[in-house]
VEXLUMMAR-85659 format. One line per field, with one value per atom (N, C-alpha, C, CB): x, z, y; residue number from 1. Coordinates in steps of 0.05 Angstrom, whole numbers, plus 5000, padded with zeros to 4 digits. Glycine has a CB too. Example, Ala and Ser with C-alpha at 12.3 -4.5 7.8 and 13.67 -1.06 7.14 Angstrom:
REM VEXLUMMAR-85659
east (5264  5246  5264  5226  5257  5273  5258  5282)
up (5156  5156  5156  5181  5142  5143  5157  5114)
north (4886  4910  4934  4911  4955  4979  5001  4988)
n (1  1  1  1  2  2  2  2)
//
This chain:
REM VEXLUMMAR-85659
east (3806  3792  3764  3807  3746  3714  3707  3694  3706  3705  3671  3722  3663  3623  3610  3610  3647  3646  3639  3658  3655  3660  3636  3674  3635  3613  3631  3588  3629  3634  3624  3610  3649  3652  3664  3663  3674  3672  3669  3707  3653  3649  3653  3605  3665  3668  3664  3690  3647  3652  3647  3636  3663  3675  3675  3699  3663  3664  3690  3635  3693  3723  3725  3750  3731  3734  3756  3728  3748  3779  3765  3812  3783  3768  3771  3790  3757  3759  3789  3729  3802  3829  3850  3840  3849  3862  3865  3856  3834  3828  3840  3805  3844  3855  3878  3848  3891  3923  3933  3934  3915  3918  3922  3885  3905  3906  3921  3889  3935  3948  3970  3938  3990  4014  4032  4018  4060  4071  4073  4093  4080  4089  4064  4093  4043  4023  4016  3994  4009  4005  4021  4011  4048  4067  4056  4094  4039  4030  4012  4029  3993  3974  3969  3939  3977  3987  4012  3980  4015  4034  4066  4017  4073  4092  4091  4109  4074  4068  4065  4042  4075  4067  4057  4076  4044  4031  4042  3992  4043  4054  4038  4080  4033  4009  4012  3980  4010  4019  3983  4047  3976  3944  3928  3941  3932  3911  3912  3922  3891  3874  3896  3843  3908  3926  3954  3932  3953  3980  3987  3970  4010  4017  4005  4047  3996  3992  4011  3975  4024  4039  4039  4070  4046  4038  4067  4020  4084  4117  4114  4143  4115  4127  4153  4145  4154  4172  4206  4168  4199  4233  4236  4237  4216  4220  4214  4237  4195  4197  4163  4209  4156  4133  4107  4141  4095  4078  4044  4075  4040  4013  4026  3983  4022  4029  3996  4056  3981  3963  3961  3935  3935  3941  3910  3958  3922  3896  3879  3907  3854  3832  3810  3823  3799  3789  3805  3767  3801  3812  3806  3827  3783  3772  3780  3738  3795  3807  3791  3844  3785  3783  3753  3792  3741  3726  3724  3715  3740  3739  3760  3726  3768  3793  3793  3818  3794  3787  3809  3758  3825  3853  3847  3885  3868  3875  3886  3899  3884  3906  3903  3902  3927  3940  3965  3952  3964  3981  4005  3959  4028  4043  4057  4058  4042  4039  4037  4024  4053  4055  4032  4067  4027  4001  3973  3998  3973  3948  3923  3959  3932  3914  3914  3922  3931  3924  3902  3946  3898  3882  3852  3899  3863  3833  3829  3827  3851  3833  3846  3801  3845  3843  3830  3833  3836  3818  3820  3820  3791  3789  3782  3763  3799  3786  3787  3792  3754  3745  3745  3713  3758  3744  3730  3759  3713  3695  3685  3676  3700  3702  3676  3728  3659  3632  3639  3599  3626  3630  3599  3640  3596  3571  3576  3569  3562  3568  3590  3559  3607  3630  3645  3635  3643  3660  3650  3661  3674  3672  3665  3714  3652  3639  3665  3604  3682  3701  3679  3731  3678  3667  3692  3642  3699  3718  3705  3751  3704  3695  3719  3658  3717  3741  3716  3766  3723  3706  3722  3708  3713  3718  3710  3699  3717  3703  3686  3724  3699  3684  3680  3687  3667  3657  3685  3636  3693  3711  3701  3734  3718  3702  3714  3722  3695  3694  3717  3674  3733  3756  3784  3760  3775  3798  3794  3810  3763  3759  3763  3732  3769  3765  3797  3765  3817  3842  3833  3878  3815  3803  3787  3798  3769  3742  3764  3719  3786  3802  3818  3821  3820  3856  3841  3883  3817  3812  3799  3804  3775  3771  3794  3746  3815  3837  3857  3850  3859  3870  3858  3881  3832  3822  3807  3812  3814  3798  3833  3770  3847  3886  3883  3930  3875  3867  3853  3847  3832  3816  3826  3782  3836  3852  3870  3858  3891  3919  3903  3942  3887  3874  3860  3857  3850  3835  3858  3814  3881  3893  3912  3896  3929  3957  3971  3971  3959  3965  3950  3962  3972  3955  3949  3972  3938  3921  3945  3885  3955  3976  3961  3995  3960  3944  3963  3938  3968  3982  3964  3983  3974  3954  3974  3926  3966  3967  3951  3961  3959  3941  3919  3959  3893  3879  3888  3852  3890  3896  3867  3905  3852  3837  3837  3806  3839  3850  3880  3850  3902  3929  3924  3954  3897  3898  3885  3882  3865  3853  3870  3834  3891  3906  3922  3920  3925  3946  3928  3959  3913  3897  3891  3864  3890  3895  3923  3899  3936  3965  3973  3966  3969  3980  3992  3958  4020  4046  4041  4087  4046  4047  4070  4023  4084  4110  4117  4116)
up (8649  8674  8666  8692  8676  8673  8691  8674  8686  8715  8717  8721  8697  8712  8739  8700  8749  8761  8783  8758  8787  8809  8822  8801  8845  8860  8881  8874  8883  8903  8943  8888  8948  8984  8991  8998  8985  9002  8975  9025  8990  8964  8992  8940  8980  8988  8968  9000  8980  8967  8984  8944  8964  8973  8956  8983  8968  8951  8963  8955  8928  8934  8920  8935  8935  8917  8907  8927  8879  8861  8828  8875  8815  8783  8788  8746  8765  8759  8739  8740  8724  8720  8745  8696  8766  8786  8806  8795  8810  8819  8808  8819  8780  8760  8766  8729  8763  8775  8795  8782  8821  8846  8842  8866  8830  8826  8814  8818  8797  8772  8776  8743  8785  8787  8815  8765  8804  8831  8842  8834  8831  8847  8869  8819  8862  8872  8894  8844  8889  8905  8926  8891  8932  8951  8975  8940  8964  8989  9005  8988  8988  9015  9015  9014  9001  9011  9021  9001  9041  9068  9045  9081  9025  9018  8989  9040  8984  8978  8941  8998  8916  8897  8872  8896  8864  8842  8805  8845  8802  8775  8753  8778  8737  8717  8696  8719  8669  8645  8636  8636  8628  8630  8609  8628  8600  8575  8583  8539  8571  8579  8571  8561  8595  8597  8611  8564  8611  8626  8652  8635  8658  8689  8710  8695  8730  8750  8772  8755  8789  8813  8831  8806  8858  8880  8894  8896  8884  8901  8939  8882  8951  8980  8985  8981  9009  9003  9003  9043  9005  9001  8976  9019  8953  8930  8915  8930  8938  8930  8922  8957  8912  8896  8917  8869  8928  8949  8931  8979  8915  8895  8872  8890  8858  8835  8812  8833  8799  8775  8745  8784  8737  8711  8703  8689  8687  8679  8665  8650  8669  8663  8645  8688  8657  8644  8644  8652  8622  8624  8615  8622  8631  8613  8625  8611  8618  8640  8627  8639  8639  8678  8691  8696  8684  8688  8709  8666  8695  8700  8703  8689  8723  8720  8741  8720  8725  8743  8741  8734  8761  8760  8780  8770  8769  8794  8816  8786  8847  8873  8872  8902  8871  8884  8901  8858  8923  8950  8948  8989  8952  8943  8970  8922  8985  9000  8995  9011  8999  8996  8994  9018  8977  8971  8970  8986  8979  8971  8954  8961  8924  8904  8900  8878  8905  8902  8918  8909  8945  8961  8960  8985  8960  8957  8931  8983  8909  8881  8879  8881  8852  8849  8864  8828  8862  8875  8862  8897  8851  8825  8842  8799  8838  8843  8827  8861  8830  8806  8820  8790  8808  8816  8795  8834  8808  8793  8802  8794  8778  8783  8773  8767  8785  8773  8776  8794  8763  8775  8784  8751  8803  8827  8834  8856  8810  8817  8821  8834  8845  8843  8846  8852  8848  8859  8846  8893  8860  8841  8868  8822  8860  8872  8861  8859  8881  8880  8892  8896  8881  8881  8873  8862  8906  8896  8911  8904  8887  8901  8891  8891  8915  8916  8914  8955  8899  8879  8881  8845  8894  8892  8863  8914  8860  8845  8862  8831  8887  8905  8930  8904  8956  8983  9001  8999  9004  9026  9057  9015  9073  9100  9113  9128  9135  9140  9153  9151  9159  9176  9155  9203  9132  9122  9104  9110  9093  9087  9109  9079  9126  9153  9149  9191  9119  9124  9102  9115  9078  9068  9062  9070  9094  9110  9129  9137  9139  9151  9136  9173  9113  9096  9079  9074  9065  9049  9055  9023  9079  9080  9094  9093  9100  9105  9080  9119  9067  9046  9027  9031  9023  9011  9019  8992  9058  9063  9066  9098  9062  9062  9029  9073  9012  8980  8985  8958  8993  8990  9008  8993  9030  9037  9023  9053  9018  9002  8971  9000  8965  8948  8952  8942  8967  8984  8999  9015  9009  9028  9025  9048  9002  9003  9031  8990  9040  9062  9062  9089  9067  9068  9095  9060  9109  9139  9142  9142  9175  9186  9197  9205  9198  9191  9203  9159  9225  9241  9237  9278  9223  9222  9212  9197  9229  9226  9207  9249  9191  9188  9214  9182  9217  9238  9253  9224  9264  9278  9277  9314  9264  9263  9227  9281  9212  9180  9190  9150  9194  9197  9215  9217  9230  9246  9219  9278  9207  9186  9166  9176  9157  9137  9146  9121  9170  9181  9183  9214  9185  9196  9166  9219  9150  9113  9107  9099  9122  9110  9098  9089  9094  9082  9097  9066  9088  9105  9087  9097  9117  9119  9131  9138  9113  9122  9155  9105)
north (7600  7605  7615  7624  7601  7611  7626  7592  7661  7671  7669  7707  7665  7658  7651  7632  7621  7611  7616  7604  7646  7664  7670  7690  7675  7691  7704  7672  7726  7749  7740  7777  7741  7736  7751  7713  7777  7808  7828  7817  7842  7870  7893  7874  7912  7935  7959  7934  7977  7997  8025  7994  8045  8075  8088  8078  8117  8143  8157  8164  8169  8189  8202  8180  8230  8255  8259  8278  8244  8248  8238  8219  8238  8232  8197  8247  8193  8163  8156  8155  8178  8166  8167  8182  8189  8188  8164  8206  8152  8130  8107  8128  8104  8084  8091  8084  8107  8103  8090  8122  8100  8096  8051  8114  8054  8023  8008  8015  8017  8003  8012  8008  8031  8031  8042  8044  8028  8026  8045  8017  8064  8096  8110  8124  8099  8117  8087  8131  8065  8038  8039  8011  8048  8047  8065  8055  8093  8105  8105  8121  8086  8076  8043  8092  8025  8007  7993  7999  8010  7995  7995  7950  7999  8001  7980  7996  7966  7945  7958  7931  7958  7962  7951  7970  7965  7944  7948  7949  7933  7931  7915  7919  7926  7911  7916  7916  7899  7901  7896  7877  7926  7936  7926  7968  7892  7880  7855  7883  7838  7820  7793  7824  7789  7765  7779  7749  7798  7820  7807  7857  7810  7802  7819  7803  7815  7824  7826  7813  7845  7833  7855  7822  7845  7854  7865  7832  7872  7870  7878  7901  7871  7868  7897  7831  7904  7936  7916  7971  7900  7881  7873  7851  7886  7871  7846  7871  7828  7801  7804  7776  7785  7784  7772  7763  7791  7778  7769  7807  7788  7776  7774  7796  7744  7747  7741  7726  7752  7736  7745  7737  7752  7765  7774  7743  7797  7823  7798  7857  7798  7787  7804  7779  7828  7848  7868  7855  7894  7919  7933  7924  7950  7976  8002  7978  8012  8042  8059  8057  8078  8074  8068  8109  8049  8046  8014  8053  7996  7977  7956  7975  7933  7918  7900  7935  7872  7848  7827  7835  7825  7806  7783  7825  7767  7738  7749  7711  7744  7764  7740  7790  7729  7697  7698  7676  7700  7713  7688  7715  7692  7679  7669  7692  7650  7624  7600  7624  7586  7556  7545  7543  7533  7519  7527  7503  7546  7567  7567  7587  7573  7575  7543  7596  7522  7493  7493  7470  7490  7486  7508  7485  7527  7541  7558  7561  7551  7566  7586  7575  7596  7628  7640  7637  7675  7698  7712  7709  7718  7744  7766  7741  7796  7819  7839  7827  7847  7869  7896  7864  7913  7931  7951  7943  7972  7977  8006  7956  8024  8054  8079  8061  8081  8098  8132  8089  8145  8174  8169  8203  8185  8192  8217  8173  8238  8263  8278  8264  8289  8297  8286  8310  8260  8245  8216  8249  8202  8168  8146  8155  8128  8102  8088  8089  8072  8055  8035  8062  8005  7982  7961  7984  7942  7922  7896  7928  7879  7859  7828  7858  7817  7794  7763  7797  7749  7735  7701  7754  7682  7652  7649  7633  7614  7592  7570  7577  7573  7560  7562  7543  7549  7559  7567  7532  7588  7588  7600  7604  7586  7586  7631  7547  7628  7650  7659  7653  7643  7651  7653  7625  7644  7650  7674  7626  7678  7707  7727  7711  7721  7740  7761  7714  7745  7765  7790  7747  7786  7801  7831  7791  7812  7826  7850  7796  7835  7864  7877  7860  7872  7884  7900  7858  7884  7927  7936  7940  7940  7967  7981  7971  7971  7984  8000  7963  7975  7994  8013  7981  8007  8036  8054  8034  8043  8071  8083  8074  8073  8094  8099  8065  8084  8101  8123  8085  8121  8153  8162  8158  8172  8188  8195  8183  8185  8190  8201  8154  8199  8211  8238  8193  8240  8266  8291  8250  8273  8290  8298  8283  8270  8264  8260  8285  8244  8220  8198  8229  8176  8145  8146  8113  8126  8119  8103  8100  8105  8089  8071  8101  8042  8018  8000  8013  7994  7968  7940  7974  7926  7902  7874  7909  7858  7827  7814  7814  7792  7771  7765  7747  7763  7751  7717  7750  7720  7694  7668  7706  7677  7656  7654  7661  7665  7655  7647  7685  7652  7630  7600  7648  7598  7576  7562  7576  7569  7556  7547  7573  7567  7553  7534  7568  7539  7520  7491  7531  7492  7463  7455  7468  7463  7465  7450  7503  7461  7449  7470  7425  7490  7513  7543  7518  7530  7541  7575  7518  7592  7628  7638  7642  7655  7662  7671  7683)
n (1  1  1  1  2  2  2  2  3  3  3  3  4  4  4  4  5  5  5  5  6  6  6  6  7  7  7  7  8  8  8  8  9  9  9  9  10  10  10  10  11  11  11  11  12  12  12  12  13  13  13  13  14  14  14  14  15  15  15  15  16  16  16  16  17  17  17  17  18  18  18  18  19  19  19  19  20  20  20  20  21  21  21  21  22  22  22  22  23  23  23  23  24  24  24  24  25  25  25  25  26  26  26  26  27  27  27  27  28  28  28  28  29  29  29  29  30  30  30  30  31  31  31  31  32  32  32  32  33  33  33  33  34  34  34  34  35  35  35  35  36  36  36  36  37  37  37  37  38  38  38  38  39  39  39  39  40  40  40  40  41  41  41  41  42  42  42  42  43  43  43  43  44  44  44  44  45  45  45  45  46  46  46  46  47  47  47  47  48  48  48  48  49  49  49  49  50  50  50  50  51  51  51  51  52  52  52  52  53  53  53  53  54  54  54  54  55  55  55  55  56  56  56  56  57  57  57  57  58  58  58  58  59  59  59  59  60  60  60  60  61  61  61  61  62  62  62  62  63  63  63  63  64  64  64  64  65  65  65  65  66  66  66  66  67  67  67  67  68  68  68  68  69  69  69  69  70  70  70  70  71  71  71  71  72  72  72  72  73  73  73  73  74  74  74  74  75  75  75  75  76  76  76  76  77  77  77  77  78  78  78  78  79  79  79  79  80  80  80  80  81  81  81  81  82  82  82  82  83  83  83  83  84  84  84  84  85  85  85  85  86  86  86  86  87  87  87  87  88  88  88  88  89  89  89  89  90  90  90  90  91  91  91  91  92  92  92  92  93  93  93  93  94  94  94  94  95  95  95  95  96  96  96  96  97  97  97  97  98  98  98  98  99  99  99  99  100  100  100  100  101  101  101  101  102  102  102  102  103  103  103  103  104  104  104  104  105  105  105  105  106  106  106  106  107  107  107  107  108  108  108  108  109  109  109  109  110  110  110  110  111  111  111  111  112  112  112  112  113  113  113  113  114  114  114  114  115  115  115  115  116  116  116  116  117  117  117  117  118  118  118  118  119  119  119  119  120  120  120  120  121  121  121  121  122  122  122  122  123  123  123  123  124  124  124  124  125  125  125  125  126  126  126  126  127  127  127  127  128  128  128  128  129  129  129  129  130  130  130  130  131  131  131  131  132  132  132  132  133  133  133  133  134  134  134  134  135  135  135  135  136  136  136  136  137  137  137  137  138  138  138  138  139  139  139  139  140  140  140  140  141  141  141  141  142  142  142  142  143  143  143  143  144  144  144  144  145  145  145  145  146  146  146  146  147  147  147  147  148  148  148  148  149  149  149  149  150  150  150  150  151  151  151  151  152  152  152  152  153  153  153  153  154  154  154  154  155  155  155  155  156  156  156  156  157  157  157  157  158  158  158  158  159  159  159  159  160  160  160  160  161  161  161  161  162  162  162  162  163  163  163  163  164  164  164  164  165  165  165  165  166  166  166  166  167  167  167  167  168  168  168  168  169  169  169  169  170  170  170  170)
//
């Protein structure tokens, strides 16, 4: 994979008062992933070709890709390939980096979710709503020790898109 290819179609970024290894946890393993993403944990085998995966609170493998970069704690850029029928055939990989600074007392979290090629706005639109959700429940659950209670759907205008794609969503 040539990630050169890539160009960035959502970046987010967030300050949080916490270290930059605490932040690196928060990201990279399951125990700490389960409390502010929705139950959802992450599991990563932390070197350059490592599995990536996303487990679902039922256990089943909802992101599956693989460590691409890995500089702890500074840095870490994987495949999120959402594990939907036809998906990454039809629209590609999805690289996300994120990207941990200290800024004073605190750390600059920078994540940006990265094509190979043009995807339309409605299907970034599940993206554009899902992390600043989930890491504005990271820096909390980081800050407070509580995640953000976060009710959310897929958008109904990315499922009409994939659907008109051909690409079946549970």
């Amino acid at each position: 994979m040539n990630i050169e290819k890539f160009k960035p179609a959502i970046v987010y970024t967030i300050y949080i008062a916490a270290s930059a290894e605490k932040v690196w946890q928060a990201l990279t393993t399951a125990e700490f992933s389960r409390k502010y993403f929705s139950g959802f944990a992450i599991e990563a085998d932390l070197k350059v070709g490592g599995a990536f995966i996303a487990r679902a609170p039922d256990g089943s493998v909802h992101i599956g890709g693989e460590v691409i970069e890995c500089d702890p704690p500074r840095k870490l850029s994987v495949t999120w390939n959402v594990n939907w029928p036809a998906l990454v055939e039809k629209l590609g990989p999805t690289l996300v980096t994120y990207e941990i600074e200290p800024a004073g007392e605190v750390v600059k979290l920078t994540m940006l979710q990265s094509h190979d090629r043009i995807i339309s706005d409605d299907i970034l639109s599940g993206g554009r709503q899902g992390w600043p959700a989930i890491l504005s429940s990271l820096k909390s659950t980081l800050e407070t020790g509580n995640p953000l209670a976060i009710k959310m759907a897929p958008p109904q205008q990315m499922l009409a898109a994939l659907k008109a794609m051909g690409i079946g969503t549970p």
